[in-house]
Structure formats: C-alpha cells, structure tokens
N, CA, C and O of each residue as an XYZ file, in Angstrom:
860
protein
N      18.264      0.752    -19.856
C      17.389      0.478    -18.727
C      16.102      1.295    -18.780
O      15.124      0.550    -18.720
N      15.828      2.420    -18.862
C      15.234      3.348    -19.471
C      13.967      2.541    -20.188
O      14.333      1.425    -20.558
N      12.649      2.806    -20.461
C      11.384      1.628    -21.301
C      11.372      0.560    -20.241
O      10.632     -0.353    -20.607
N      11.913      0.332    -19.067
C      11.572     -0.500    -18.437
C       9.899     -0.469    -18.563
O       9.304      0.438    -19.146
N       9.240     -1.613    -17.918
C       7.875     -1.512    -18.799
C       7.244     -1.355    -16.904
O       7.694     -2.082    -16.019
N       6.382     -0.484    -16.702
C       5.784     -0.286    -15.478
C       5.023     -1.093    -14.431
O       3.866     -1.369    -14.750
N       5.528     -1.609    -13.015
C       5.158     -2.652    -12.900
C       3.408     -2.842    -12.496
O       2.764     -3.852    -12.211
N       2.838     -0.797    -12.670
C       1.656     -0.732    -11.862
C       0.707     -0.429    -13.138
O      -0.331     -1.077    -13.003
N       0.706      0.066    -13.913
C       0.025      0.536    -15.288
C       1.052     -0.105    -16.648
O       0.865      0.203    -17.825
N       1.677     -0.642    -16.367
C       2.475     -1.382    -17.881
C       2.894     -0.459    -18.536
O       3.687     -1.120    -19.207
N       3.019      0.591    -18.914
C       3.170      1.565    -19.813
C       4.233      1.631    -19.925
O       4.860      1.831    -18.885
N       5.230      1.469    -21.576
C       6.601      1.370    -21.895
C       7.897      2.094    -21.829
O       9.083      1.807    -21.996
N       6.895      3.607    -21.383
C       7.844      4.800    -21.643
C       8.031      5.467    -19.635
O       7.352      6.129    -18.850
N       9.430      4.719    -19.634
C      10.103      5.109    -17.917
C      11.408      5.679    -18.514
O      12.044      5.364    -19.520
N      11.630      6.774    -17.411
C      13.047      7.230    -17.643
C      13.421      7.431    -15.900
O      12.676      7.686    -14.954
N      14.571      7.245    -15.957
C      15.448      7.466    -14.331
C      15.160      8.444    -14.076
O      15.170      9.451    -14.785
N      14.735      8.273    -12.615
C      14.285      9.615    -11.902
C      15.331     10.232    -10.575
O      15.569     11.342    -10.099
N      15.922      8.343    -10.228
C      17.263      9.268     -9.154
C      18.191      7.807     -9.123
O      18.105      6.773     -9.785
N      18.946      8.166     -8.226
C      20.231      6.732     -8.770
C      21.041      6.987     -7.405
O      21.358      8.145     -7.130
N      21.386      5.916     -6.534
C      22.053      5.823     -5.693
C      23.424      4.710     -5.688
O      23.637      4.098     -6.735
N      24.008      4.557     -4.921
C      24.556      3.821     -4.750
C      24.580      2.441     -4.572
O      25.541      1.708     -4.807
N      23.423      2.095     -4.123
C      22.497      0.996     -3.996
C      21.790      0.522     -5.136
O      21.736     -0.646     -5.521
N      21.191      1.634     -5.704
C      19.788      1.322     -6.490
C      19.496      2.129     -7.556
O      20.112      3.195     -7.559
N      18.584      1.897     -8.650
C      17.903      3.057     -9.778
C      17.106      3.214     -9.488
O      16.822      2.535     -8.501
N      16.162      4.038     -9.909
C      14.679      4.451     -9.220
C      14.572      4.925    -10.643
O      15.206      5.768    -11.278
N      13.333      3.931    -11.023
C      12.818      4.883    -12.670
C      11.538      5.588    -12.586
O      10.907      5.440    -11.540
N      11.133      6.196    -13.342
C       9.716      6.782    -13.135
C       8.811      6.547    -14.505
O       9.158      6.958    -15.612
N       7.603      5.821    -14.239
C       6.695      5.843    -15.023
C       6.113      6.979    -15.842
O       5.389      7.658    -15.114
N       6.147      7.319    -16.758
C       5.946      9.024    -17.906
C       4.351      8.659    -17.753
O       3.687      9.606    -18.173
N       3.620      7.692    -17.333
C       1.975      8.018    -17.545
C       1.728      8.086    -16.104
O       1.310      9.109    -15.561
N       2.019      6.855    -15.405
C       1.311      7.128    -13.889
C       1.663      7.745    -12.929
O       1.124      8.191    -11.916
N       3.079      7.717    -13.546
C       4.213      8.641    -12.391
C       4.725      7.566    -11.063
O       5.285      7.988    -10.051
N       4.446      6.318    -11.285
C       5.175      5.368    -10.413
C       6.767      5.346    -10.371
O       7.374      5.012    -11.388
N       7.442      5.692     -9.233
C       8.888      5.220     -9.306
C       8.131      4.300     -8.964
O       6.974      4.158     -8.569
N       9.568      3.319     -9.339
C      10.189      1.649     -9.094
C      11.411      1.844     -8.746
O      11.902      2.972     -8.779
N      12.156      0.663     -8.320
C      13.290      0.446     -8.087
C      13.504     -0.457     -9.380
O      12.462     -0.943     -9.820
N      14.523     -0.725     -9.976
C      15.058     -1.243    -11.281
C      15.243     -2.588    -10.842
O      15.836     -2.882     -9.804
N      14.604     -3.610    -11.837
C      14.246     -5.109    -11.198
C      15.623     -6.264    -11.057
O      15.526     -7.468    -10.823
N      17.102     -5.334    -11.317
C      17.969     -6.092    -10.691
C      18.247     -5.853     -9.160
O      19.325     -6.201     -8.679
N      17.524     -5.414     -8.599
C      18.431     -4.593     -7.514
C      17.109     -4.505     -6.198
O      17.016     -3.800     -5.193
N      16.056     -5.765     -6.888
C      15.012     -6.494     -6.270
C      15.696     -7.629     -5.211
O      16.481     -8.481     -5.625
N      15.245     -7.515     -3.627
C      15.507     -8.480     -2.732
C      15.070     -9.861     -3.183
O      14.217     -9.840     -4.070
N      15.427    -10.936     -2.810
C      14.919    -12.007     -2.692
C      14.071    -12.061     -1.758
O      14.191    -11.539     -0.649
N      12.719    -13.010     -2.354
C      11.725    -13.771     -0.543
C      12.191    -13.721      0.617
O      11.756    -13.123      1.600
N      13.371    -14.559      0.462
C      13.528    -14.778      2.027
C      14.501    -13.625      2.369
O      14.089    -13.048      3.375
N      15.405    -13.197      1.994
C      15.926    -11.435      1.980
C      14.823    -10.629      2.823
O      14.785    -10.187      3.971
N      13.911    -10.640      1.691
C      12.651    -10.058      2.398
C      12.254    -10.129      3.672
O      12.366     -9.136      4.390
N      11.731    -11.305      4.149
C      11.036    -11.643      5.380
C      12.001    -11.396      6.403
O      11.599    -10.901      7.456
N      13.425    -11.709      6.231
C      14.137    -11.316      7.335
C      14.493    -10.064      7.390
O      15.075     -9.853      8.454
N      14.424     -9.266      6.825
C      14.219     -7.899      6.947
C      13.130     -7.156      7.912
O      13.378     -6.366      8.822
N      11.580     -7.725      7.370
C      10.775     -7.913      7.989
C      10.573     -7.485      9.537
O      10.046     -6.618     10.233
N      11.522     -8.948      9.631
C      11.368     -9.768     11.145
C      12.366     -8.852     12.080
O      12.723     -9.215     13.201
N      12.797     -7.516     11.415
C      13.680     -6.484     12.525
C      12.719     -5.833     12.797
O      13.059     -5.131     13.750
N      11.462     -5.581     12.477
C      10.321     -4.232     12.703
C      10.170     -4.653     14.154
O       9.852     -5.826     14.345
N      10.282     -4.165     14.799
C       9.228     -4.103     16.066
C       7.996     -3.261     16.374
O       8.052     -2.095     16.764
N       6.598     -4.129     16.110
C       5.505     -4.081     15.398
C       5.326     -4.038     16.834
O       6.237     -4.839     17.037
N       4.756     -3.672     18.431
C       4.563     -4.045     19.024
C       2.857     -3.630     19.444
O       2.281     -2.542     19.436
N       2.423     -4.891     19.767
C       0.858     -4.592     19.524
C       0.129     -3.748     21.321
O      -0.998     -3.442     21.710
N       1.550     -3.672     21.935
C       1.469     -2.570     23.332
C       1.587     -1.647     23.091
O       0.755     -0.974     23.699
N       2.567     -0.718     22.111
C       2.791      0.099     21.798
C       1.795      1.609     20.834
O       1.487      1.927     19.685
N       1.616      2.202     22.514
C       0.249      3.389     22.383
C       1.211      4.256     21.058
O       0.406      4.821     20.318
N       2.422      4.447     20.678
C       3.095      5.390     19.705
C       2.550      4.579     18.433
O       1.843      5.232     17.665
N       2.808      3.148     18.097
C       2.494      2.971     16.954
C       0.713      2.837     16.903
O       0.093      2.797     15.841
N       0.169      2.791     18.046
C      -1.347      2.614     17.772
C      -1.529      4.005     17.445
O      -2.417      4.007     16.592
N      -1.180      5.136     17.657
C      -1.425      6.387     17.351
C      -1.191      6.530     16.208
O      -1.962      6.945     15.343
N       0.121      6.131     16.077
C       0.433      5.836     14.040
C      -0.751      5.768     13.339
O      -1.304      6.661     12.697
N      -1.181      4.319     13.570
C      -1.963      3.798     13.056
C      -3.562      4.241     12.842
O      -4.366      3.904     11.972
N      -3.710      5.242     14.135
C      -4.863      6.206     13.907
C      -5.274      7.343     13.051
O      -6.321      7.974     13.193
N      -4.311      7.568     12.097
C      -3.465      8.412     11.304
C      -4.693      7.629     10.086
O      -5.428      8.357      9.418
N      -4.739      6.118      9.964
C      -5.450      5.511      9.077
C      -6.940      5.447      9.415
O      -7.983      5.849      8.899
N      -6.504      4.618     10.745
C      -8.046      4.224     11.224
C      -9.055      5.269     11.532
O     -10.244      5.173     11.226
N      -8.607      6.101     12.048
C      -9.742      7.296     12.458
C     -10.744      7.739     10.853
O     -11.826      7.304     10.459
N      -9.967      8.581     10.360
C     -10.560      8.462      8.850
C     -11.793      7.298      8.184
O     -13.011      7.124      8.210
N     -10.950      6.879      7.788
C     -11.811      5.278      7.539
C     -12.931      4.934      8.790
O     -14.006      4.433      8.460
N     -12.783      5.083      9.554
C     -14.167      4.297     10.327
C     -14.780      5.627     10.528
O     -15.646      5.407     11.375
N     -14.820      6.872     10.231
C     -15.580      7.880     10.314
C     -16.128      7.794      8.513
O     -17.314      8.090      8.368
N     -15.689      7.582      7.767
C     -16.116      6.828      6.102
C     -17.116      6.023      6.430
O     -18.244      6.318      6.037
N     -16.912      4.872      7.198
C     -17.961      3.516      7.484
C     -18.850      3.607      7.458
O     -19.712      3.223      6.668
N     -18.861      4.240      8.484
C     -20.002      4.948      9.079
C     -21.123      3.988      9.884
O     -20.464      2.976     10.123
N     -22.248      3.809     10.338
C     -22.482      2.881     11.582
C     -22.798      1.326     10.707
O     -22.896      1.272      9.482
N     -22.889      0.473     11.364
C     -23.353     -1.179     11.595
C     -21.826     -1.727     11.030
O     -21.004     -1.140     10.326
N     -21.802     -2.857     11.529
C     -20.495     -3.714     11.326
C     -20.393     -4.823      9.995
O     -20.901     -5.825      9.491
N     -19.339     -3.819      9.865
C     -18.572     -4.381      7.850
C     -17.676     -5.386      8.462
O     -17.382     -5.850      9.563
N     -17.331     -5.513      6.969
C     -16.146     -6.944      7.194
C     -15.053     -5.901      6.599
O     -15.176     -4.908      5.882
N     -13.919     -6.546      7.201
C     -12.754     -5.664      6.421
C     -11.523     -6.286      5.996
O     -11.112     -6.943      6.953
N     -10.873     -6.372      5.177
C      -9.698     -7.231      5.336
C      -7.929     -6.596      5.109
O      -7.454     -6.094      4.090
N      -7.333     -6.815      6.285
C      -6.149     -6.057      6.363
C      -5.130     -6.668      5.811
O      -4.526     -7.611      6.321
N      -4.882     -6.138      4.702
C      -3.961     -6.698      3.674
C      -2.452     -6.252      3.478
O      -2.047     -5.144      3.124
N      -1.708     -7.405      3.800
C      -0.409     -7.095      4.327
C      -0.048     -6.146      5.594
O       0.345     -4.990      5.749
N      -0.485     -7.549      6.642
C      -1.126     -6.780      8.176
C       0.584     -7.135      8.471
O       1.025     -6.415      9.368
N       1.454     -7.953      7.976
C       2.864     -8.045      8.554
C       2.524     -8.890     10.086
O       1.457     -9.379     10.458
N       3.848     -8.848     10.782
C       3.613     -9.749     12.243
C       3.436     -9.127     13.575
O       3.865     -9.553     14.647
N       2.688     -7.974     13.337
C       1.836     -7.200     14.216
C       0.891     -6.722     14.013
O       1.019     -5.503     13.904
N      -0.450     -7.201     13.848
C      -1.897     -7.035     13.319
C      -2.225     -5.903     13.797
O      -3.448     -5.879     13.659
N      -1.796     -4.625     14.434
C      -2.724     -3.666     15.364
C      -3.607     -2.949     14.830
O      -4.618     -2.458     15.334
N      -3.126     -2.879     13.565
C      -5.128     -1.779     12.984
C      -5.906     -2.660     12.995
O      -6.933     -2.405     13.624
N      -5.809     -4.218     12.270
C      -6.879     -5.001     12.150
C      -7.646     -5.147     13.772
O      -8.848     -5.403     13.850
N      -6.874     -4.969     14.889
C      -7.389     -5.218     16.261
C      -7.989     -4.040     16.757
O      -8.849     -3.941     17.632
N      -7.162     -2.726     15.769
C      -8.124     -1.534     16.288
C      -9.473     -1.432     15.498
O     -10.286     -0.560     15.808
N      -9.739     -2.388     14.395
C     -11.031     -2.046     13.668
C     -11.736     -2.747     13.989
O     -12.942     -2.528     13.869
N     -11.086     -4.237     14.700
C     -12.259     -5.022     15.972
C     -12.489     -4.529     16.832
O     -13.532     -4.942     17.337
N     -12.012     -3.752     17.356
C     -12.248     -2.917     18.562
C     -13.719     -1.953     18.300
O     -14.628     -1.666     19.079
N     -13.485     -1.595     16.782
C     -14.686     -0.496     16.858
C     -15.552     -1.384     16.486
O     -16.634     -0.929     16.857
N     -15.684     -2.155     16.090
C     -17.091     -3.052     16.177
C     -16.639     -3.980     14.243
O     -17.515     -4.614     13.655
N     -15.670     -3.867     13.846
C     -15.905     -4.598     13.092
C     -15.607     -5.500     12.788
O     -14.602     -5.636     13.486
N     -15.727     -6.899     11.863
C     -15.025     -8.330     11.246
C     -14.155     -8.017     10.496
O     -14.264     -7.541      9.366
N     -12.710     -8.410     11.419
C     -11.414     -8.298     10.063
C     -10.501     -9.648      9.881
O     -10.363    -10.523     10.736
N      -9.944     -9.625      8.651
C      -9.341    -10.904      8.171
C      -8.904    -10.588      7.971
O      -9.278     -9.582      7.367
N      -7.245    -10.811      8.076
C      -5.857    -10.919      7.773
C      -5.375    -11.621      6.435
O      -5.693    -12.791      6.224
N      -4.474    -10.777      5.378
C      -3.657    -11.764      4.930
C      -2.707    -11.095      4.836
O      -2.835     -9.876      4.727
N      -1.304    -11.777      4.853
C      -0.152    -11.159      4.308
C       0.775    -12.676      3.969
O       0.675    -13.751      4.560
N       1.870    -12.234      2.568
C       2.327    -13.477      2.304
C       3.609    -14.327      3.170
O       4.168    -15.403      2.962
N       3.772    -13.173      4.326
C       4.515    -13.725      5.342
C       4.350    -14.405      5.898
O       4.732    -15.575      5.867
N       3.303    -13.517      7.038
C       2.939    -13.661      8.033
C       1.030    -14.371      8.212
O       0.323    -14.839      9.104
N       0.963    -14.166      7.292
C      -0.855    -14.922      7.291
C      -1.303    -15.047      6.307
O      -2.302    -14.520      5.816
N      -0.491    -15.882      5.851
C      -0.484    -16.429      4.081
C      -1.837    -17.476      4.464
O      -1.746    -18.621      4.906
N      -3.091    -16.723      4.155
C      -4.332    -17.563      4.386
C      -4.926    -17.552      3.107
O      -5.908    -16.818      3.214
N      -4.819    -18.149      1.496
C      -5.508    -18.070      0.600
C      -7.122    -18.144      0.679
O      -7.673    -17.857     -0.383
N      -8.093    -18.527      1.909
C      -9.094    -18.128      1.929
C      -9.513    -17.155      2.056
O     -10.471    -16.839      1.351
N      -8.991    -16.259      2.999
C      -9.145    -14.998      2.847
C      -9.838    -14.034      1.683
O     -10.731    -13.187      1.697
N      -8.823    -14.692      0.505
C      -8.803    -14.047     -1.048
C      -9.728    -15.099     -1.809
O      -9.609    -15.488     -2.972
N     -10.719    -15.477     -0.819
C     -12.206    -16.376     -2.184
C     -13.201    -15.715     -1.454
O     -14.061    -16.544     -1.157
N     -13.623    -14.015     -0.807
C     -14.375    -13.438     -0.359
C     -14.192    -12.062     -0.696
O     -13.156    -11.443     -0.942
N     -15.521    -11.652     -0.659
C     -15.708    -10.098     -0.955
C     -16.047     -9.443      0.840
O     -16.716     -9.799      1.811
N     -15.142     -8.351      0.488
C     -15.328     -7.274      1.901
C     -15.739     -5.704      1.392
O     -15.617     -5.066      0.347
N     -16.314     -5.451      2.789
C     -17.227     -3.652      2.729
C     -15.800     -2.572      2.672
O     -15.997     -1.365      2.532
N     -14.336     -3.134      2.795
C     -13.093     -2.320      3.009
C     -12.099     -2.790      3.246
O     -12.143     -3.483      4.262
N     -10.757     -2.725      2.563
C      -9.662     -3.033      3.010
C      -8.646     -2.178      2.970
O      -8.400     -1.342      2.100
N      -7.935     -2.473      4.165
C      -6.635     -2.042      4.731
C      -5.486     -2.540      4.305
O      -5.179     -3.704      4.050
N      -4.586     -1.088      4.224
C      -3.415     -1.557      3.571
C      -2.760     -0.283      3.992
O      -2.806      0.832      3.473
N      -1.912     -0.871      5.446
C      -0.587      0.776      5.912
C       0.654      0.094      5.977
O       1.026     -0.837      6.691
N       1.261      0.793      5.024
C       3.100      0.707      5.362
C       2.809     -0.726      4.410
O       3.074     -1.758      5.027
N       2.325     -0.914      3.064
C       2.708     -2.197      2.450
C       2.480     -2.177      1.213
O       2.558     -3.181      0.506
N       2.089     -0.722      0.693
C       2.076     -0.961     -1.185
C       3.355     -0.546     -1.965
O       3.693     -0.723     -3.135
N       3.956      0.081     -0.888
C       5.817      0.428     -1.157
C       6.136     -1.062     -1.119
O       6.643     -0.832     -2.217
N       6.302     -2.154     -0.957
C       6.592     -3.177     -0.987
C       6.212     -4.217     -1.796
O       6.639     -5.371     -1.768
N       5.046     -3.546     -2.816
C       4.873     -4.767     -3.760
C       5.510     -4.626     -4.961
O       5.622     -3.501     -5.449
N       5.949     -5.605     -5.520
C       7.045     -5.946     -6.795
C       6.162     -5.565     -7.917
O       6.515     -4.780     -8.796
N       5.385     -5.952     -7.884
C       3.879     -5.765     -9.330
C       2.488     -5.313     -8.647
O       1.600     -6.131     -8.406
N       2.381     -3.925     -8.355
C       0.981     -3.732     -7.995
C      -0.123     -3.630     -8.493
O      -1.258     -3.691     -8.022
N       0.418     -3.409     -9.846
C      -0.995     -3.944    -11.048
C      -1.194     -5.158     -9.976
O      -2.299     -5.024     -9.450
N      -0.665     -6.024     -9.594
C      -1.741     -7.574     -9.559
C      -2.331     -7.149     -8.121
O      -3.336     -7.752     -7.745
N      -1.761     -6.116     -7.257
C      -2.321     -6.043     -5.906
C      -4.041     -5.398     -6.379
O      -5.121     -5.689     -5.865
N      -3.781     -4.577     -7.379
C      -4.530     -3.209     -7.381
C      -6.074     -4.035     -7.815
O      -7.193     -3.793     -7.363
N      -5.486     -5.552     -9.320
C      -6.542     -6.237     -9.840
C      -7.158     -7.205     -8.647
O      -8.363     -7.446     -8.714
N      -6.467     -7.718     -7.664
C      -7.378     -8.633     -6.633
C      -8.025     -7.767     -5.756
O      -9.039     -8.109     -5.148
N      -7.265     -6.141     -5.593
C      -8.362     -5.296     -4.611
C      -9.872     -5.087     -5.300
O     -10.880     -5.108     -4.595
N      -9.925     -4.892     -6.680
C     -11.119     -4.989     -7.067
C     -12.291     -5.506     -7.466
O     -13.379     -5.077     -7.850
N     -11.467     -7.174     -7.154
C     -12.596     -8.256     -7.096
C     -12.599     -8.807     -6.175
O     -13.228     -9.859     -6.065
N     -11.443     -7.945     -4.578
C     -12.501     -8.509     -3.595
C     -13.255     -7.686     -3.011
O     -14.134     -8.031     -2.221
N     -13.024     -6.609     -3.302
C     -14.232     -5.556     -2.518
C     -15.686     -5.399     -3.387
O     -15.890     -5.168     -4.579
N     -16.463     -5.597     -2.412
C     -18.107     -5.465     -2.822
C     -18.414     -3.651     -3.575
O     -17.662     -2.702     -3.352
N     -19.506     -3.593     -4.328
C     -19.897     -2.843     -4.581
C     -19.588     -1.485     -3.578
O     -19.728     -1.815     -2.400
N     -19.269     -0.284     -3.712
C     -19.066      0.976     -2.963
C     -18.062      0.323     -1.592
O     -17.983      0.684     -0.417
N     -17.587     -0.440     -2.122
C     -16.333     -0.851     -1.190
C     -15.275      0.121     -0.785
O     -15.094      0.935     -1.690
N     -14.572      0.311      0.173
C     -13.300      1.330      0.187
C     -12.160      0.629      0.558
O     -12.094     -0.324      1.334
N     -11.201      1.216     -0.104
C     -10.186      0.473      0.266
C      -8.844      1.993      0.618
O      -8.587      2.956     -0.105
N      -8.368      1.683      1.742
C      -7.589      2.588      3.087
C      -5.948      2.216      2.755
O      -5.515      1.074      2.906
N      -5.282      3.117      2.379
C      -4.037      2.872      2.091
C      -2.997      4.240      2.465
O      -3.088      5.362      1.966
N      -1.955      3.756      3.536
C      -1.420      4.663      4.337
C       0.111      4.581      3.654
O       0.496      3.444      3.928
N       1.064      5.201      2.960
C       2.262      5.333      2.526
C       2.747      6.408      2.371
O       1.848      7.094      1.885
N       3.692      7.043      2.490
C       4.764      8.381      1.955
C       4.794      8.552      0.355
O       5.417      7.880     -0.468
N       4.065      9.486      0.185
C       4.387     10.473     -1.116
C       5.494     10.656     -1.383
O       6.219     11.055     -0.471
N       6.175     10.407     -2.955
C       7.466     10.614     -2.844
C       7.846     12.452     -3.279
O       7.188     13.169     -4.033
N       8.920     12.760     -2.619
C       8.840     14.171     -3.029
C       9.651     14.461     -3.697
O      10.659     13.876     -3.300
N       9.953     15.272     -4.859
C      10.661     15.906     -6.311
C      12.035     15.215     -6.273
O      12.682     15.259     -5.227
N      12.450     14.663     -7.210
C      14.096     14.305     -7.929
C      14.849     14.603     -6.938
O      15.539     13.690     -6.485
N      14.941     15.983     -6.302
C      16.417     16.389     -5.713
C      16.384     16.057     -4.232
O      17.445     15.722     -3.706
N      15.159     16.121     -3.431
C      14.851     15.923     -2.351
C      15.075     14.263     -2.280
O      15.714     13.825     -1.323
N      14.477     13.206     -3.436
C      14.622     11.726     -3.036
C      15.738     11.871     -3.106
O      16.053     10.965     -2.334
N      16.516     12.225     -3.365
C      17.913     11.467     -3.241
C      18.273     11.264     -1.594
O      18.612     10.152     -1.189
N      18.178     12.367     -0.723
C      18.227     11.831      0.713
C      17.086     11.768      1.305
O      16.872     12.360      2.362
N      16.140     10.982      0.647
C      15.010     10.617      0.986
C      14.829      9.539      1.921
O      15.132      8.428      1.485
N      14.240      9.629      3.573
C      14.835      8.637      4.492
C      14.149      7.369      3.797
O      14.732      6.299      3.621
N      12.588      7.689      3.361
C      11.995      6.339      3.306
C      12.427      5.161      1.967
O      12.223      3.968      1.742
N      13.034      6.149      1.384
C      13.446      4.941     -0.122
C      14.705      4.110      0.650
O      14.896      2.919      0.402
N      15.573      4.886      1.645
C      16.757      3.851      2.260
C      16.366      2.810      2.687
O      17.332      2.133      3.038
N      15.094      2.132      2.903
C      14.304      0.892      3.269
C      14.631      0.064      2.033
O      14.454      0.604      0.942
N      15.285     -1.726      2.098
C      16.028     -2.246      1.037
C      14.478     -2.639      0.214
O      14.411     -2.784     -1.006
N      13.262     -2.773      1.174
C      11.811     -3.610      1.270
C      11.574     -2.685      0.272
O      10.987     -3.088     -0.732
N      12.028     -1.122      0.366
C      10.642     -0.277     -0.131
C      11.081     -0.155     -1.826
O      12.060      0.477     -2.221
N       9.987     -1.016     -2.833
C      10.500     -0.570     -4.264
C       9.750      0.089     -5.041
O      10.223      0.620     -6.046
N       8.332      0.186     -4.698
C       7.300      0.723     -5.405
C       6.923      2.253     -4.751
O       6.474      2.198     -3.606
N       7.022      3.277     -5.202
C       6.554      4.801     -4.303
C       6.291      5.506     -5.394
O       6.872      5.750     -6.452
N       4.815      5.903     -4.661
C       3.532      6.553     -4.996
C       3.230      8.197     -5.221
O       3.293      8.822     -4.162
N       3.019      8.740     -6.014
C       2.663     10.292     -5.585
C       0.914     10.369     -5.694
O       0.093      9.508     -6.009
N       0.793     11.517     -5.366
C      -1.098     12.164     -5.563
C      -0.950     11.903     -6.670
O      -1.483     10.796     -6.748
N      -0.451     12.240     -7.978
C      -0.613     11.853     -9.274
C      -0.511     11.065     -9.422
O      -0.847     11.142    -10.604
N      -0.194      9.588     -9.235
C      -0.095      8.516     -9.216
C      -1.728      7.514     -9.276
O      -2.124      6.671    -10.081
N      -2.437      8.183     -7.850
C      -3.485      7.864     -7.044
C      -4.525      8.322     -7.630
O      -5.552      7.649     -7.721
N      -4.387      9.791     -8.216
C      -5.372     10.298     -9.328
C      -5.500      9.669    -10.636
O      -6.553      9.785    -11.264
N      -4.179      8.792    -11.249
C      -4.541      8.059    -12.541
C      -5.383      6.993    -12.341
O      -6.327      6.595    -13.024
N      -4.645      6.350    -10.719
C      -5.553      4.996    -10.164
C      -7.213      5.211    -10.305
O      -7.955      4.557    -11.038
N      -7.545      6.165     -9.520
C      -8.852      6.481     -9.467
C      -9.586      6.990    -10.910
O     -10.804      6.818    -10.863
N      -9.144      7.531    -12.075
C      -9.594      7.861    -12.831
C      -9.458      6.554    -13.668
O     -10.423      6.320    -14.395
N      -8.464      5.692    -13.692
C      -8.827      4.754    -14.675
C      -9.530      3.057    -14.225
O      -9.962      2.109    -14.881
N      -9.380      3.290    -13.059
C     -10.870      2.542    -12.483
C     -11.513      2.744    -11.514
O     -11.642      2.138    -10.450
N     -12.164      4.153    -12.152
C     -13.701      4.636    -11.663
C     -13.725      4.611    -10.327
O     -14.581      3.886     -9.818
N     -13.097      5.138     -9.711
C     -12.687      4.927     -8.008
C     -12.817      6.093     -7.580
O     -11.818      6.707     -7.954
N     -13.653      6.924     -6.857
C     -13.816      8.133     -5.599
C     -12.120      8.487     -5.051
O     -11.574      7.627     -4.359
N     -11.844      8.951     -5.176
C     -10.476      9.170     -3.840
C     -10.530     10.624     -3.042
O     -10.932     11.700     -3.485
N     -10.068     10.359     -1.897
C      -9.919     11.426     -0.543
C      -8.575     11.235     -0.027
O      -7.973     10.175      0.144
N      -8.285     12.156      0.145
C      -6.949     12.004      0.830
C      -6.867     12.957      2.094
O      -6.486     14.125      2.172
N      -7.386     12.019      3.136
C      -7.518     12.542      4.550
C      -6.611     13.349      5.627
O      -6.864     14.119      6.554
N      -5.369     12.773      5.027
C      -3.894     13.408      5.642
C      -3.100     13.258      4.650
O      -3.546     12.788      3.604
N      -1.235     13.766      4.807
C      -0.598     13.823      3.724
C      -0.553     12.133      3.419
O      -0.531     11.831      2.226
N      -0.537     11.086      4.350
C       0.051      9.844      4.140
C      -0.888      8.926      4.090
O      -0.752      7.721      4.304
N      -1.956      9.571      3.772
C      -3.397      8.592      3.727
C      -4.128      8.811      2.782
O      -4.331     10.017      2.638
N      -4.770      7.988      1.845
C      -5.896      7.697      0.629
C      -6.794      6.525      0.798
O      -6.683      5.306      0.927
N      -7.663      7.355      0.746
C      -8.492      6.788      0.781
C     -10.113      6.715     -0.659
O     -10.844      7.642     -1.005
N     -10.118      5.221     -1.137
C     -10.859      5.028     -2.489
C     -12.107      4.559     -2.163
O     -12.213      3.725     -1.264
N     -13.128      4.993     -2.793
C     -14.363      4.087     -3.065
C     -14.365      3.411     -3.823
O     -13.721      3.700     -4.832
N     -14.821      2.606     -3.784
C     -15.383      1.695     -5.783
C     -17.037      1.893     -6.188
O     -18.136      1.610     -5.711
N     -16.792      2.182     -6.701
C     -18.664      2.394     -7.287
C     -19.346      1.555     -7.197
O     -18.964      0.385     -7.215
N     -20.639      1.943     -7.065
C     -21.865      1.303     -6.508
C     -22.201      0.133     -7.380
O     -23.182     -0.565     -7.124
C-alpha cells in the first residue's frame, strides 16, 4: 500500500503515517499530504448524506463567529471597493458567502452537492473561499488546478481547515474521526503549495491560510 501515488502533488514515494480501525492514513514524503487509503473512500451518495447531519444554521451567531475566524482576515486583505468572490464548497448553509455580501461584496456559490452550478466555473474572481472543505476532496491537485484558472491576476484564495498534528497525537485525533474528512493538510504542506505555484501565503490564525496569486 505504501507508493500509493499522491492525490495533491502525484509524487510516488508515501509511507503510513497512522492506522485505525476504520482507516490508513498515508503520508506524502514531498508535500507531506496525509490521505486516507483509496479503499476506505465513501461513496457520493454516502457522502451527501453524511453531509445532510451538519446543522449549518444560517441563525446561528456561534457558527457566524466561526466563520469570522475566516472572514475577518480576508476582507481586511481586500481591502476597499467591491470584488467578486466565489465560495467554493459553501455546503447547505451559505453563511460566509452571506457574510461577504454583507460587507459589500459579489459572491457565487458552488458546491457539488448543494450548488452544483457549472457556470460558476466559466468565470474569473478577485477571491475565493473555501472553510471546512479541502479535507474533503478525493484529488486536490484538480481543486488546487481550477483555483488557478479561476482566480484573476493577484487573486486570493481563503482556506480555513485543521493542521494535522504529529503521528502519535492523530491517532486520537477528533477531526480525522469525520468518515467525509480524507485529505489533511500541514504548514508544510501549504508552503510546498505556495512555493511551487508562485503563491504569497499568510497564515492569519492556526486554522486559516491565506494565498495570493501573482500579479
């Protein structure tokens, strides 16, 4: 199992990093991506009904505070006149995209659940959002290649997830017990991202990164 081939940088050389009862977790030797081992991948619809237990509630001042955790950062980045933004894998409670209309800007939704809008993805935006949803992609090489041809020149793109922390600690690691979560990220991870396509990165809080793309 071991050479599994990486689903975010391709690179051939993975070795197991922790092993549960449930699941393998390998680790990428260049980017430092765990994965979850691609038998032990949910199905689509597995997926969505999983999903559909979150209670996303778009009343809820605790998760809008969450969510300020992202937004504050980023719209202090913006900085003044109104961008377009697009909140990518907004799930079935849009509330950052409504908190970044709120501050004055144009946001578009997609997610393949819940606002599976392929127009969306035939436009370029000044920033996109992405909290609580790159632990969830199967192949983020392909997330990482459409973030960079849809964001415009000095574009940023806002991405809120849990750092995974050392071998002995994941093992009772609460956030990998999520069946959704297969892809997890470290700072080294985010530093190969940015160094191997030319990307600015900040990391505003422990659970927030934030990228430029060059001018």
């Amino acid at each position: 199992m071991p050479n599994a081939v990486c689903p975010l940088c391709h690179h051939t050389q993975t070795e197991i990093f922790s092993q549960d009862p449930q699941r393998l977790y390998l680790q990428c030797q260049r980017c430092q991506l765990v994965f979850v081992a691609r038998q032990h991948l949910l199905t689509a619809e597995q997926e969505r009904q999983h999903y559909l237990l979150h209670n996303n509630d778009l009343q809820d001042p605790g998760y809008r505070q969450f969510l300020s955790k992202l937004a504050d950062p980023l719209l202090a980045m913006l900085g003044e006149g109104v961008k377009q933004g697009l909140d990518f894998g907004c799930g079935p409670g849009p509330l950052l995209a409504q908190m970044l209309t709120e501050a004055g800007h144009q946001m578009q939704l997609w997610d393949p659940f819940f606002a599976n809008n392929p127009a969306v993805l035939e436009q370029q935006y000044d920033f996109i959002s992405c909290t609580e949803a790159i632990e969830h992609f199967i192949n983020p090489a392909t997330e990482w290649q459409l973030w960079l041809q849809l964001l415009r020149p000095a574009g940023m793109l806002a991405i809120m997830t849990k750092c995974y922390p050392d071998a002995a600690t994941f093992s009772n690691w609460h956030y990998k017990r999520d069946p959704t979560h297969i892809s997890f990220f470290s700072k080294q991870t985010f530093h190969w991202l940015a160094q191997h396509y030319n990307l600015q990165l900040a990391f505003p809080t422990n659970d927030v990164v934030i990228f430029r793309k060059a001018g």
